[in-house]
One Martini backbone bead per residue (centre of mass of N, CA, C, O) as a GRO file, in nm:
protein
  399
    1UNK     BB    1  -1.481  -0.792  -1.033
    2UNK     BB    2  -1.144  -0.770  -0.980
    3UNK     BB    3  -1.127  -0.516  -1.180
    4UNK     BB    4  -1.234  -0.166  -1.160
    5UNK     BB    5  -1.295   0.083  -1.386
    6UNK     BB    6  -1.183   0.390  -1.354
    7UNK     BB    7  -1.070   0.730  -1.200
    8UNK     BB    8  -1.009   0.623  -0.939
    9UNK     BB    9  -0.749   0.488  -1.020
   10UNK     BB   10  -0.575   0.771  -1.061
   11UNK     BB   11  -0.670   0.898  -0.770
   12UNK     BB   12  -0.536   0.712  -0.594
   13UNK     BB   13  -0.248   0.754  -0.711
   14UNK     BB   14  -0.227   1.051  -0.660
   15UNK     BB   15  -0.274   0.990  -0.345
   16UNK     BB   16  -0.079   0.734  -0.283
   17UNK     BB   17  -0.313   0.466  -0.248
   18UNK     BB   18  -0.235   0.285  -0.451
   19UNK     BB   19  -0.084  -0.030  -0.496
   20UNK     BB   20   0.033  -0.274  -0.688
   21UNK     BB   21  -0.217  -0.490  -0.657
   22UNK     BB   22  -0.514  -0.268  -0.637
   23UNK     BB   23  -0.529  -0.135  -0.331
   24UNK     BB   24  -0.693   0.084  -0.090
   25UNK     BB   25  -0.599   0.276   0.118
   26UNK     BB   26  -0.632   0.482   0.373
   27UNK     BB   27  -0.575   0.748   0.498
   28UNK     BB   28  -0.395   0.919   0.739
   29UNK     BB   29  -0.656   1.066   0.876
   30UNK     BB   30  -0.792   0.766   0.934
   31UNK     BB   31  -0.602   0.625   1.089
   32UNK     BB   32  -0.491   0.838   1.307
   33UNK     BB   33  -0.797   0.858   1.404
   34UNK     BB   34  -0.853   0.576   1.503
   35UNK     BB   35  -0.592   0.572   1.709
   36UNK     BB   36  -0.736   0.775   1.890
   37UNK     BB   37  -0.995   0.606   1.965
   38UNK     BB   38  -0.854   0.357   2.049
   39UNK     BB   39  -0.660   0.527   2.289
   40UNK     BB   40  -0.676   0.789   2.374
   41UNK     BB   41  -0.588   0.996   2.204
   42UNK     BB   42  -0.464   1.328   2.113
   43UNK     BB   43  -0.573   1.474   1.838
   44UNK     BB   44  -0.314   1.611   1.567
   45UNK     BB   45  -0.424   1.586   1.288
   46UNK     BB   46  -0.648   1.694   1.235
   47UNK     BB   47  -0.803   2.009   1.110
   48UNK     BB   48  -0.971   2.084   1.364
   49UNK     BB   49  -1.198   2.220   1.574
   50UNK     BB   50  -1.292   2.222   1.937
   51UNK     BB   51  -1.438   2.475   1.912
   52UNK     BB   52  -1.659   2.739   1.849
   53UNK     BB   53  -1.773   3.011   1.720
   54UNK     BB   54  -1.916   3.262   1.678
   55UNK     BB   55  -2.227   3.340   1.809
   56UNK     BB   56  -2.351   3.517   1.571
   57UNK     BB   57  -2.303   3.267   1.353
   58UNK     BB   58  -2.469   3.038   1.514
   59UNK     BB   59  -2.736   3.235   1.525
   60UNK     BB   60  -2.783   3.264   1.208
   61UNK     BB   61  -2.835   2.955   1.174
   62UNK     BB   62  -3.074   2.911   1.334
   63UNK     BB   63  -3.250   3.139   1.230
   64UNK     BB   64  -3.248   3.031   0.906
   65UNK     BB   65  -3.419   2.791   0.989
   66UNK     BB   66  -3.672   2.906   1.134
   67UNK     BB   67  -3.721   3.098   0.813
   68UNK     BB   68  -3.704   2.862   0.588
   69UNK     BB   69  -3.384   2.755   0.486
   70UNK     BB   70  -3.405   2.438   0.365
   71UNK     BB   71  -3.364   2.502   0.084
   72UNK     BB   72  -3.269   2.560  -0.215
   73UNK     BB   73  -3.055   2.769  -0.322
   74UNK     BB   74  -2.862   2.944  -0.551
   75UNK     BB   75  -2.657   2.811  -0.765
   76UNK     BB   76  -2.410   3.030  -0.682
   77UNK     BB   77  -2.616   3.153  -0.417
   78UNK     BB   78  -2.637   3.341  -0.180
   79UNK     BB   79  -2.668   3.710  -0.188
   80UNK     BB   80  -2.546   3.770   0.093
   81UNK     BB   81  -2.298   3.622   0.072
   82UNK     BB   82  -2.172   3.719  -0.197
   83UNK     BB   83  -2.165   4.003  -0.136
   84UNK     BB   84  -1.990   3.966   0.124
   85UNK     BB   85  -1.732   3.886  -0.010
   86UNK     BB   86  -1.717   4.166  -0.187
   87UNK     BB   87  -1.674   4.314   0.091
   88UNK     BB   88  -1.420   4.153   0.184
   89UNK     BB   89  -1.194   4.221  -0.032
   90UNK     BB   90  -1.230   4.525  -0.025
   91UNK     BB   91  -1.164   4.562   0.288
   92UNK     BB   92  -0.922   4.430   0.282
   93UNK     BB   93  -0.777   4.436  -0.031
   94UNK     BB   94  -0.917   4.630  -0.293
   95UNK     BB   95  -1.105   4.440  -0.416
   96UNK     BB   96  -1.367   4.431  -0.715
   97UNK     BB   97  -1.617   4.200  -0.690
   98UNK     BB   98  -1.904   4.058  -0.847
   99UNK     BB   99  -2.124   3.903  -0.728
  100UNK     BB  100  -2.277   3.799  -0.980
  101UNK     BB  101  -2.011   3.722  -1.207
  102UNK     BB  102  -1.765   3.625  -0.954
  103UNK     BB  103  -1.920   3.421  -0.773
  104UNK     BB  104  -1.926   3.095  -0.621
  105UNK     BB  105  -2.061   2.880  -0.396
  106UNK     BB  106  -1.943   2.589  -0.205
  107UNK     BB  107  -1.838   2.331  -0.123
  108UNK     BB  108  -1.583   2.438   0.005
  109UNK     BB  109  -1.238   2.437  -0.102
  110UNK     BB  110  -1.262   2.179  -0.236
  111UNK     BB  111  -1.491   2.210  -0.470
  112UNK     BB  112  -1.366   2.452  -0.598
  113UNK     BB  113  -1.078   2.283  -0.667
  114UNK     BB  114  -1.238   2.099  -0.835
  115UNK     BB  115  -1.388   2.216  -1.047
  116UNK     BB  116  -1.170   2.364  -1.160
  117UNK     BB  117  -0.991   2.142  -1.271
  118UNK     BB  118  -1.187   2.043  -1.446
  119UNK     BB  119  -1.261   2.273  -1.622
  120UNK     BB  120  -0.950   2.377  -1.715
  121UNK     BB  121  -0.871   2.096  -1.803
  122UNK     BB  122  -0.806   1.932  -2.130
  123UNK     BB  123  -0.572   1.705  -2.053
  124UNK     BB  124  -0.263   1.522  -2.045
  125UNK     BB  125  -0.074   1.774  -2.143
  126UNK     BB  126  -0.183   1.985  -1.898
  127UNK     BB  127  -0.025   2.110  -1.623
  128UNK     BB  128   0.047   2.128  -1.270
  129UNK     BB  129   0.186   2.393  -1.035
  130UNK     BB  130   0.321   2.311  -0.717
  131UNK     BB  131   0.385   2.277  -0.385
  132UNK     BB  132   0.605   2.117  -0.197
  133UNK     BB  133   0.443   2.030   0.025
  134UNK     BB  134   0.042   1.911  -0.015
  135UNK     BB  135  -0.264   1.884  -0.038
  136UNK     BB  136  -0.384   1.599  -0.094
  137UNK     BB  137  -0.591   1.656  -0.289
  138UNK     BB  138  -0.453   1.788  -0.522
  139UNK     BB  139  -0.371   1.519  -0.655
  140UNK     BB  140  -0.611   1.388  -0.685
  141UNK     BB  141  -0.775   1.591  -0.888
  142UNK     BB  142  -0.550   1.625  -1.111
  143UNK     BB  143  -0.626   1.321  -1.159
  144UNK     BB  144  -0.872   1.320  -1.225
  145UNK     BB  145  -0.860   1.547  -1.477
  146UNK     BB  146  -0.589   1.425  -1.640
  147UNK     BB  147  -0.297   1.535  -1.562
  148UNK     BB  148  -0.020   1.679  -1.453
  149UNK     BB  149   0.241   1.687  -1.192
  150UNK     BB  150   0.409   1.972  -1.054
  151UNK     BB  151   0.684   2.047  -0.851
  152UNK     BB  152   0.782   2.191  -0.556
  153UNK     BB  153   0.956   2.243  -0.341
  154UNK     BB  154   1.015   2.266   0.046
  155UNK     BB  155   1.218   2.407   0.277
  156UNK     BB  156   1.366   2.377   0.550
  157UNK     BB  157   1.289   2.618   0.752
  158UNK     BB  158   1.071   2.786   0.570
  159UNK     BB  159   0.956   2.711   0.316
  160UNK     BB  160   1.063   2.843   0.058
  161UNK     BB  161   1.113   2.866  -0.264
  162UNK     BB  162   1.263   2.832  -0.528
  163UNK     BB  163   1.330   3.025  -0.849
  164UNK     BB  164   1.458   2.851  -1.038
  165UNK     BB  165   1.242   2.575  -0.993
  166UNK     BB  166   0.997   2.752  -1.054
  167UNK     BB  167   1.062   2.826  -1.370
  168UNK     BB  168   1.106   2.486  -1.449
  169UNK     BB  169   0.868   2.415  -1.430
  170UNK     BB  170   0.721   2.623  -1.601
  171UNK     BB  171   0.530   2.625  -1.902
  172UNK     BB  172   0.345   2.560  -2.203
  173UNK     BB  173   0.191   2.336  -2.012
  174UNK     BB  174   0.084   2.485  -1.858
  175UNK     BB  175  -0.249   2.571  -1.685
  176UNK     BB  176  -0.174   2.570  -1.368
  177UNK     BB  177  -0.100   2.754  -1.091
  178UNK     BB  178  -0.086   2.633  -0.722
  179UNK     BB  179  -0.153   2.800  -0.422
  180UNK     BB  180  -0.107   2.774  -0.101
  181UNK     BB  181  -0.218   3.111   0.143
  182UNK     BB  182  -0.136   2.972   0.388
  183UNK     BB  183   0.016   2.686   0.433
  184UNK     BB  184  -0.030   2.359   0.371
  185UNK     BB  185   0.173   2.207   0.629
  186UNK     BB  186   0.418   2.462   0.677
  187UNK     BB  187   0.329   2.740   0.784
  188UNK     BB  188   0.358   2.916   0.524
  189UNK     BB  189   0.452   3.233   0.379
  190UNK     BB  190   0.477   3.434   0.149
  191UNK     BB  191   0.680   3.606  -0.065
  192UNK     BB  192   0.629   3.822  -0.253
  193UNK     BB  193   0.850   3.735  -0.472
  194UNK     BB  194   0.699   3.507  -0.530
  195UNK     BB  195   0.421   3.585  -0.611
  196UNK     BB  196   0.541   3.747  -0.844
  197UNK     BB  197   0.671   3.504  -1.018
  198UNK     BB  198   0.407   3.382  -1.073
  199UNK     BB  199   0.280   3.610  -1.225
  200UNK     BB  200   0.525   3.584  -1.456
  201UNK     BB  201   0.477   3.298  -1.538
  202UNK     BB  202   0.203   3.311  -1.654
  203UNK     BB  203   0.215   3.543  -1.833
  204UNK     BB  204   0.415   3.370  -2.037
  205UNK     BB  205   0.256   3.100  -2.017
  206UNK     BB  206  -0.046   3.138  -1.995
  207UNK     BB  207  -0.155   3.097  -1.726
  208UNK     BB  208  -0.306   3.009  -1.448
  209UNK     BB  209  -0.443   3.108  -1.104
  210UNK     BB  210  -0.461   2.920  -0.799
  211UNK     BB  211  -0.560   3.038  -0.491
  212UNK     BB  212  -0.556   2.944  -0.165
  213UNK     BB  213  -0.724   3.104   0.136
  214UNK     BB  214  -0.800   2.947   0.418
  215UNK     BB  215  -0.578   3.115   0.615
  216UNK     BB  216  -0.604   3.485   0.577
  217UNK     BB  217  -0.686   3.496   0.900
  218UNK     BB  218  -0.389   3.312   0.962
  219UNK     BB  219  -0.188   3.500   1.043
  220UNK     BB  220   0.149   3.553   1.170
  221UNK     BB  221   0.377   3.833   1.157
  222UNK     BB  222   0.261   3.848   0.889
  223UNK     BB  223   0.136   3.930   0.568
  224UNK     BB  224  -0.133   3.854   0.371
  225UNK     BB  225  -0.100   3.805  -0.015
  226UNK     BB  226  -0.299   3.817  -0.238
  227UNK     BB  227  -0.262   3.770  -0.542
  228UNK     BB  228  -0.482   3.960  -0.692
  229UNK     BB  229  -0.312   4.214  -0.604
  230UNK     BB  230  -0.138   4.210  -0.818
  231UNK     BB  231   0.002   4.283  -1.107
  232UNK     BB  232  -0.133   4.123  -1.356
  233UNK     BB  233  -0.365   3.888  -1.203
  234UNK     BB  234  -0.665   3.908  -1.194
  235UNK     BB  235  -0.722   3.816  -1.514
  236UNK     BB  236  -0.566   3.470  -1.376
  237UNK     BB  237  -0.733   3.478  -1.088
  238UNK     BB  238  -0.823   3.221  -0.864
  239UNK     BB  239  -1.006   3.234  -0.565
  240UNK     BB  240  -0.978   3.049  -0.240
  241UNK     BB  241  -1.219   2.988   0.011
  242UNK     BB  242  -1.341   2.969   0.372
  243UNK     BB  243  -1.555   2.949   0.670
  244UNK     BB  244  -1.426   2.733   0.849
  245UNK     BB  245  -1.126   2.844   0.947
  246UNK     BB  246  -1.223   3.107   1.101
  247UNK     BB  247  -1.540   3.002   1.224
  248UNK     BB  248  -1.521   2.695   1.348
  249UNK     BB  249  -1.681   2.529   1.064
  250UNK     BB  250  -1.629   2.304   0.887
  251UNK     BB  251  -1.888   2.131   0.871
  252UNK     BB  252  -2.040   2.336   0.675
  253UNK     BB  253  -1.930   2.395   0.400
  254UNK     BB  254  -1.777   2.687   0.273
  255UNK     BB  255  -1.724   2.834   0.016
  256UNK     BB  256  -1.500   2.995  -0.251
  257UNK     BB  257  -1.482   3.162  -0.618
  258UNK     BB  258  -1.296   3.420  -0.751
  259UNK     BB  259  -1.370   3.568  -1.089
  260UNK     BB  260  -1.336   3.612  -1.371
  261UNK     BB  261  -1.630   3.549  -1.532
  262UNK     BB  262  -1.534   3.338  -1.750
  263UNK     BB  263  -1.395   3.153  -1.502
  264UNK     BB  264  -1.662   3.149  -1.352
  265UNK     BB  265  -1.867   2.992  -1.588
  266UNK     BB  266  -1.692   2.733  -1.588
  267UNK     BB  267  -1.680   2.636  -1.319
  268UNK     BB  268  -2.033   2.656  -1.304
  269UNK     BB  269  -2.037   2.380  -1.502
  270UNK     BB  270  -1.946   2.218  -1.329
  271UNK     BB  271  -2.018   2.242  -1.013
  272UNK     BB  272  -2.371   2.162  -1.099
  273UNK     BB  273  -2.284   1.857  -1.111
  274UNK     BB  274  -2.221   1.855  -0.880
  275UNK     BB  275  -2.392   1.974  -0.562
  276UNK     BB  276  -2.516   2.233  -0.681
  277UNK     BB  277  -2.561   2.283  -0.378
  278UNK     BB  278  -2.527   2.427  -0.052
  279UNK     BB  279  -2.610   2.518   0.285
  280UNK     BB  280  -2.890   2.732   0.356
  281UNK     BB  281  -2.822   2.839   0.626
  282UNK     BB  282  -2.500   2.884   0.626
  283UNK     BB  283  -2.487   3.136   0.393
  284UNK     BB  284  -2.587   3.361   0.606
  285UNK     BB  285  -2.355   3.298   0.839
  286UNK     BB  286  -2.105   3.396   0.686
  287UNK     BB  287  -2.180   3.620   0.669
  288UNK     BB  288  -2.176   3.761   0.903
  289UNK     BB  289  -1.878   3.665   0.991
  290UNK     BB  290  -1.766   3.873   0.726
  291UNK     BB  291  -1.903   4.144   0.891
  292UNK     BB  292  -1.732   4.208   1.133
  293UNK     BB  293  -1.457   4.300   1.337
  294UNK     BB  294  -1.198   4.317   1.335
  295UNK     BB  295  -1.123   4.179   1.582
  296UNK     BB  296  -1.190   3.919   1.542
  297UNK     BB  297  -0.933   3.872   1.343
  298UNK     BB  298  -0.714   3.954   1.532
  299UNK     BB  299  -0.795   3.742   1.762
  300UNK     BB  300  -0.778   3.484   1.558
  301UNK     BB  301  -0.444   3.508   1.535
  302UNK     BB  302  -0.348   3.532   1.823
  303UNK     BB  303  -0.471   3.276   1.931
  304UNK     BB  304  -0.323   3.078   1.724
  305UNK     BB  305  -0.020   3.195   1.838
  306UNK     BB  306  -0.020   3.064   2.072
  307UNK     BB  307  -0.094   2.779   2.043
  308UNK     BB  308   0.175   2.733   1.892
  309UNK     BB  309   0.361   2.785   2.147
  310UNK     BB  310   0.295   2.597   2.336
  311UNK     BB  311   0.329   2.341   2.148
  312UNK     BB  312   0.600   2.410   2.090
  313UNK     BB  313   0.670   2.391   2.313
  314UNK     BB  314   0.681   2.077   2.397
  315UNK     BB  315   0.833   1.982   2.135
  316UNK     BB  316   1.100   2.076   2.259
  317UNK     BB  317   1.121   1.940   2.544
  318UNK     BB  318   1.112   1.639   2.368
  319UNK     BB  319   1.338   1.681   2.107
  320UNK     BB  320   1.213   1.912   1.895
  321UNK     BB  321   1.251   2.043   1.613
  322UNK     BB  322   1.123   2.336   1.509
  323UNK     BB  323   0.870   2.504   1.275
  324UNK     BB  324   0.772   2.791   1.279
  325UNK     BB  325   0.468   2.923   1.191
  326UNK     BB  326   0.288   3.187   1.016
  327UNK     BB  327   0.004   2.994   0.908
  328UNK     BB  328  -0.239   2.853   1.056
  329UNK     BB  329  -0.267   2.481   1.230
  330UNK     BB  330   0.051   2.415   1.170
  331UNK     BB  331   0.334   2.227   1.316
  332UNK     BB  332   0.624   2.170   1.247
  333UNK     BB  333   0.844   1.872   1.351
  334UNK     BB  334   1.160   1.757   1.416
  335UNK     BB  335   1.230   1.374   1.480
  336UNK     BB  336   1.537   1.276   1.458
  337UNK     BB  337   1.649   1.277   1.716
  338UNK     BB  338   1.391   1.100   1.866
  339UNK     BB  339   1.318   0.843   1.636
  340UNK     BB  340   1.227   1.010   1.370
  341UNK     BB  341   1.330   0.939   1.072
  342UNK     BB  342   1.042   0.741   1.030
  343UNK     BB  343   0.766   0.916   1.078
  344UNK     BB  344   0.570   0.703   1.011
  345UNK     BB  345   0.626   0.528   1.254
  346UNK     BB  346   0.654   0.731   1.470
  347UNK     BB  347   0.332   0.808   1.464
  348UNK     BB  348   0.256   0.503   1.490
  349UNK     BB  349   0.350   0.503   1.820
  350UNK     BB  350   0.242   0.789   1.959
  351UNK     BB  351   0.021   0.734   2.081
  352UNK     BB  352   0.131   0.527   2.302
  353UNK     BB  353   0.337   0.669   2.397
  354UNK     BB  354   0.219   0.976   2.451
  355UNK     BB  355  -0.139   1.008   2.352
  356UNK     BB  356  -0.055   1.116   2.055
  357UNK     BB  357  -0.163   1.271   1.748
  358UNK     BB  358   0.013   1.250   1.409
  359UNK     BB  359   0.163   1.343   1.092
  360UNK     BB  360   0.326   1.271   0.824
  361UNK     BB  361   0.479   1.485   0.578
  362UNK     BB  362   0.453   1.210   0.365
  363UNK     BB  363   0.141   1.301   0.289
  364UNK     BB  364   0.232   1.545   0.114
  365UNK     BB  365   0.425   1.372  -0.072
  366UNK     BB  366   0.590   1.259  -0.309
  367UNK     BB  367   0.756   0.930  -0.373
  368UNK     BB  368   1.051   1.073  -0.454
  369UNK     BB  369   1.019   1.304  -0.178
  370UNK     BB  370   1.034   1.151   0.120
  371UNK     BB  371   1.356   1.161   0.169
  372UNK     BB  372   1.325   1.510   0.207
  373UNK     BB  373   1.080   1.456   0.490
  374UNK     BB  374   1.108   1.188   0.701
  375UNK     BB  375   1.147   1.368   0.998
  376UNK     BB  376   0.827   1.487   0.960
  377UNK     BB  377   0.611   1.670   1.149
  378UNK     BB  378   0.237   1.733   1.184
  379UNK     BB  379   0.075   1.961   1.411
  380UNK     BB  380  -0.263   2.058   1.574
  381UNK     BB  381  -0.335   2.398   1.704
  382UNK     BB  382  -0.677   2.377   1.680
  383UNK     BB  383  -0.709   2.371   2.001
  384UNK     BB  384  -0.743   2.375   2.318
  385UNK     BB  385  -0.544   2.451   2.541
  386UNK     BB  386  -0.569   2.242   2.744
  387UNK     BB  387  -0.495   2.065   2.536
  388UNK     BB  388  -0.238   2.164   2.459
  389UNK     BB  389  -0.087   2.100   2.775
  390UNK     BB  390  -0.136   1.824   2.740
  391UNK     BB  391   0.032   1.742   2.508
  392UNK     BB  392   0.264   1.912   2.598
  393UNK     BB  393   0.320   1.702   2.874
  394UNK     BB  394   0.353   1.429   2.699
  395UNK     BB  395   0.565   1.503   2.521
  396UNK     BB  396   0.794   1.598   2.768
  397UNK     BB  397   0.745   1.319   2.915
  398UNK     BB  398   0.820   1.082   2.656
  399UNK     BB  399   1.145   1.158   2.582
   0.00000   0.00000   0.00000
């Protein structure tokens, strides 16, 4: 067959990867990541940490491995994980969630937000509104569930959005206004400002409101706050995140996402046909490390906060403007005074010019906008110090 048919084509479409031949390039994160292993660059590109979590909960996944925990969890999830998010939430936010019917456990936070927008999309007539730029699963997604996306821009350098911007884009078609907080990949935190917003706008258009919140103990400087805890949210925000960002466990996929039960019961009708559960030693362990001690949270935002600092001085030495990032794992930093005015091209000389591997910010933006983030680039902060000191001394001595 020449021309395969089937819904994976309006998802590479989604996800700007399908040519107008009908070829899929590769995304940007595995070109990238080949670049890196073919030249012996230093990878900022990928968001994953090089160094293990902490060791309390790596010894809770061996040990649940030991006691024969390796067959399938129960559907919803492990009921010691369940429990442990609901004390998580009230712990840190004063949220209230029902173990047994308001939580569900995931492959990750991209199973949970593709979960949810399969479950809650009814058709093509459908609108999610998004911050642009977005994380990349965002737009294919929701091309797979087969709605439309509506996006809303952040401009650098703080990337708050326009408060009248988002009033335009949000209407009776929207079905979910989706926020991710703290942003990948502009390292913003939202002001409470813009997510009173959302959900006034949620409430008016009666919109469902999807809030990604997988980097809630990396913000810093500010403090994060959870949508659902503002007035008249919580009866119509489903929340999600994931011990991979928290606990430096990426590739465990523990991810979760709670909301009222009704919302919570249509997600879990869908996420059963997709991975059905996984992960049953490593839901145990992530139970463990959100009962840890405050400090460790507050010493994994301030360790990632210097880190984001080194990083920062060598990319302003080598001759960017730096848009110093509020939390998360990513610092964008704008390269057109030294010849990266199209990023894209910029990042893929970098390897070899540098030594460093990083994203351009046009993998994160719809075909439209691309020309207002063109000299932007995202570099991954989430690495050992001595490596970012490494890619630090790299990138202020090639320019």
């Amino acid at each position: 067959m020449s021309v395969i048919p089937g819904a994976w084509r309006r998802t590479a479409a989604g996800a700007g990867l399908l040519a107008p031949d009908g070829t899929v390039a590769p995304t940007i994160f595995a070109e990238m990541s080949a670049a890196a292993a073919r030249t012996g660059a230093i990878n900022l590109g990928q968001g994953f940490p090089d160094e293990d979590g902490p060791a309390e909960v790596l010894e809770a996944a061996r040990e649940a491995i030991s006691r024969g925990l390796n067959q399938y969890p129960p559907g919803r999830g492990d009921p010691d994980l369940l429990q442990a998010i609901s004390e998580h939430q009230r712990r840190f936010y004063g949220l209230e969630v029902d173990p047994s019917t308001e939580v569900i456990v995931t492959a990750g936070a991209t199973e949970a937000l593709t979960a949810t927008l399969l479950a809650l999309i009814d058709g093509p007539d459908d609108e999610v509104v998004v911050f642009e730029p977005y994380y990349d699963s965002y737009a294919a997604a929701v091309a797979l569930a087969g709605a439309r996306l509506r996006t809303v821009p952040l401009r650098a350098p703080h990337f708050q959005p326009d408060l009248a911007m988002l009033a335009a884009a949000v209407s009776d078609r929207t079905r979910i206004i989706l926020i991710n907080d703290p942003h990948n990949p502009t390292g913003a935190v939202f002001d409470r400002e813009v997510l009173t917003e959302v959900v006034r706008l949620a409430e008016l258009h009666g919109a469902i409101i999807v809030t990604d919140e997988v980097y809630e103990h990396l913000a810093f400087g500010v403090p994060h706050t959870p949508v659902a805890t503002l007035p008249g949210a919580a009866e119509r925000t489903l929340t999600i995140s994931s011990g991979g960002k928290t606990f430096s466990a990426t590739g465990w996929k523990i991810g979760w996402v709670h909301g009222p039960a009704p919302l919570i019961t249509a997600v879990l009708t869908v996420k059963q046909y997709l991975t059905y559960v996984n992960g049953s030693p490593f839901q145990p362990a992530i139970a463990v490390g959100l009962r840890l001690g405050d400090a460790f949270f507050a010493d994994a935002a301030s360790a990632l906060a210097r880190k984001h600092e080194i990083l920062g001085a060598g990319l302003r030495a080598a001759g960017f403007t730096v848009h110093p990032p509020q939390g998360g794992y990513f610092t964008v930093a704008d390269a057109s005074a030294i010849g990266g005015a199209d990023a894209a091209e910029f990042c893929r000389a970098l390897p070899r010019r540098a030594g460093v591997v990083a994203i351009p910010l046009t993998a994160f933006v719809s075909q439209a906008r691309r020309d207002d983030y063109a000299g932007l680039v995202r570099f991954a902060a989430c690495k050992r110090v001595e490596v970012l000191e490494d890619a630090a001394s790299r990138l202020a001595t090639s320019f």
